[in-house]
C-alpha positions in Angstrom: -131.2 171.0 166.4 -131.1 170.6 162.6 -132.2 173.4 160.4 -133.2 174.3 156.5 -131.9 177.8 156.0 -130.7 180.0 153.6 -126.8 180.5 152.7 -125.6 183.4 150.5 -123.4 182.9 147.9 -123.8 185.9 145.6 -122.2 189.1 145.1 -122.4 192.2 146.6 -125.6 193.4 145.5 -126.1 190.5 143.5 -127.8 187.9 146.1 -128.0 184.0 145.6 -128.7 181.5 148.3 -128.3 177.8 148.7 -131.0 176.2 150.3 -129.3 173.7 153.4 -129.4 172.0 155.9 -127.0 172.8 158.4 -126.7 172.7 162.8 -128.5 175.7 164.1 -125.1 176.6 165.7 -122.9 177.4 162.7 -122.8 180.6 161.6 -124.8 181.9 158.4 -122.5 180.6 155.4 -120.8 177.9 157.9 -120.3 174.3 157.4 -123.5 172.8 155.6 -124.9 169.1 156.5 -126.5 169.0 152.9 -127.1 171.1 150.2 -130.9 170.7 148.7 -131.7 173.5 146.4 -131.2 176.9 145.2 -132.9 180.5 145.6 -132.1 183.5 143.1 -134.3 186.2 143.8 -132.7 188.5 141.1 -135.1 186.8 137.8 -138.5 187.6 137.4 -139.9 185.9 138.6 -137.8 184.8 141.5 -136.3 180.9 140.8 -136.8 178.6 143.1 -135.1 174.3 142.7 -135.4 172.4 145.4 -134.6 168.3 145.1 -138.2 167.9 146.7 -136.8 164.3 147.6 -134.2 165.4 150.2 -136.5 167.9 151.4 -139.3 165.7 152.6 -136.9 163.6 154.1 -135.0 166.1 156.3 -138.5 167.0 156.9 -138.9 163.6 158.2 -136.3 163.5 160.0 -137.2 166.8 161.8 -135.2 169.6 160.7 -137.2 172.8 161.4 -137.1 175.0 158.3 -136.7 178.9 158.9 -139.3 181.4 158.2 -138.2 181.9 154.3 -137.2 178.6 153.8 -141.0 177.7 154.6 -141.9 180.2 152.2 -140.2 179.1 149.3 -141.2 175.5 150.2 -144.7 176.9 149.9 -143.4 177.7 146.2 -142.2 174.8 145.2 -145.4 172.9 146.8 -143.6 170.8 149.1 -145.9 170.5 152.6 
């Protein structure tokens, strides 16, 4: 199973995420199949990109995005 989640990047105490797609196997900040966007909850307000192409089509293809991926989806107006 294919999944959109979150991967940290940042800092300690300094979070940033990657928005990916990765096997629901690997561990948190694993190996990633694709990298579509970025999540940095440290602005005000919080900063969302997503490439809104590659999202629909994983989408498509039927990776299940996690709980606060589908948030941030909700953001960015994408389904």
């Amino acid at each position: 199973m294919v999944k959109i989640r979150l991967t940290r990047i940042g800092e300690k105490k300094v979070p940033f995420y990657r928005i990916v797609v990765a096997d629901a196997l690997t561990p948190r900040s694993g190996r990633a199949i694709d990298t579509i966007g970025t999540y940095d909850p440290n602005t005000d307000p919080s900063t969302v990109k997503v490439d809104v192409e590659a999202a629909k089509k994983w989408l498509a293809n039927g990776a299940q995005p996690t709980t606060a991926v589908k948030k941030l989806f909700k953001q960015a107006g994408i389904k």
